[in-house]
N, C-alpha and C positions, 0 to 999 in steps of 0.2 A: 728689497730689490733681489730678484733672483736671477743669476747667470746661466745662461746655456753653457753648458760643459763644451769642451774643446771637443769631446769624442761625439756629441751631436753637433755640433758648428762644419767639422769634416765632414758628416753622414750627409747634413742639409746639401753639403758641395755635389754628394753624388747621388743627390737623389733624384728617382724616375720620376714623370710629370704625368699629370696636376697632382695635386696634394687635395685632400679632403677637410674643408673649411665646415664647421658644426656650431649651431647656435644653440638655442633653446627660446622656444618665445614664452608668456609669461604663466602659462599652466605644465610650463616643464616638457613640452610636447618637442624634440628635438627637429632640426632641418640641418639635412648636411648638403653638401653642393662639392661640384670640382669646382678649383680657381686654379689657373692656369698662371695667371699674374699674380705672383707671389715674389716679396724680396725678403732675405736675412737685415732687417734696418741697421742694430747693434746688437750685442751680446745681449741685451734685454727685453727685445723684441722684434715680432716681424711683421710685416705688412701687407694685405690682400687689397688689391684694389678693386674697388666697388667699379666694378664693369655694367654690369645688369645683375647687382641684387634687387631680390623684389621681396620675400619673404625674411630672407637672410637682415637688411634695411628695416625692417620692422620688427626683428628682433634686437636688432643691437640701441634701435632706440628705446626701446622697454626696458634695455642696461643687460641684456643679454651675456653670461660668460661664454669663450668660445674655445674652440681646437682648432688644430691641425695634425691631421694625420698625413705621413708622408711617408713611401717605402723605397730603401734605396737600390742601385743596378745591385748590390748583393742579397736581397731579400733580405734587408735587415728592415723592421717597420719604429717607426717613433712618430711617439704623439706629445704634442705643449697645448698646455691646456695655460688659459688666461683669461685677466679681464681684456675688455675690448674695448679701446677710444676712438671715437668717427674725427676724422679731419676734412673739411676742405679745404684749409687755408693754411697757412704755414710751411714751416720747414718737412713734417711727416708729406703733407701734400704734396709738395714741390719735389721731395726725392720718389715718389711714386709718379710722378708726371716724366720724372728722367728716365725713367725705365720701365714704365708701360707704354704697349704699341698705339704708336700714333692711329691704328684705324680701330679704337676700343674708344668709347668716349670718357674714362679717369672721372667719373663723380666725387669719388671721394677715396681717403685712405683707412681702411680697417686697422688700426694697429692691436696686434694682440700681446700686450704685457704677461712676460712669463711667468707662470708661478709654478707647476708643477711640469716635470718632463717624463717621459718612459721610455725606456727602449719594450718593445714586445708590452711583458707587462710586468717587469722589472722598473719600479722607480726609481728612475737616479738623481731625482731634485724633487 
């Protein structure tokens, strides 16, 4: 289990929008996308809700690892790299149904479990 440090959990507070969501499908060939619908879930992961993936959907079923790149109002940049679990039912589902915009249609919950984080390209987990 790895924690987001306190000093990314404040950055995620003020960070500029969207965030940079990256997959990889299975000959390694990367897709990154903006996701606008992003939530901090816990200290152990976060959650992109599946709006209109379409390439990004087909990578995470392959077992895809993913990122997030996200750069905050002070130009500080961080990336959490993790594996990735699809939801559409449950409690991940339901907290992304709370807080994605009712005119998106919420397919599903991307969650991305943390394993490594960077500020720039300083690793700090």
């Amino acid at each position: 289990m790895t924690v987001l440090p306190e000093e990314v959990s404040k950055a995620w507070e003020k960070r500029e929008k969207p965030v940079v969501f990256t997959t990889v499908d299975p000959d390694g060939i990367p897709n990154a996308i903006y996701a606008t619908c992003v939530s901090y879930y816990n200290h152990e992961a976060i959650i992109v809700a599946n709006n209109y993936f379409n390439k990004t959907m087909a990578n995470i079923q392959s077992g895809s690892t993913g990122s997030i790149l996200f750069i905050t109002k002070d130009n500080e940049s961080y990336q959490i790299k993790g594996t990735i679990e699809y939801h559409e039912q449950g409690p991940v589902f339901e907290d992304m149904k709370n807080w994605n915009p009712a005119q998106h249609p919420g397919h599903g919950a991307a969650l991305v479990r943390i394993e490594e984080v960077y500020k720039g390209s300083q690793k700090l987990v």
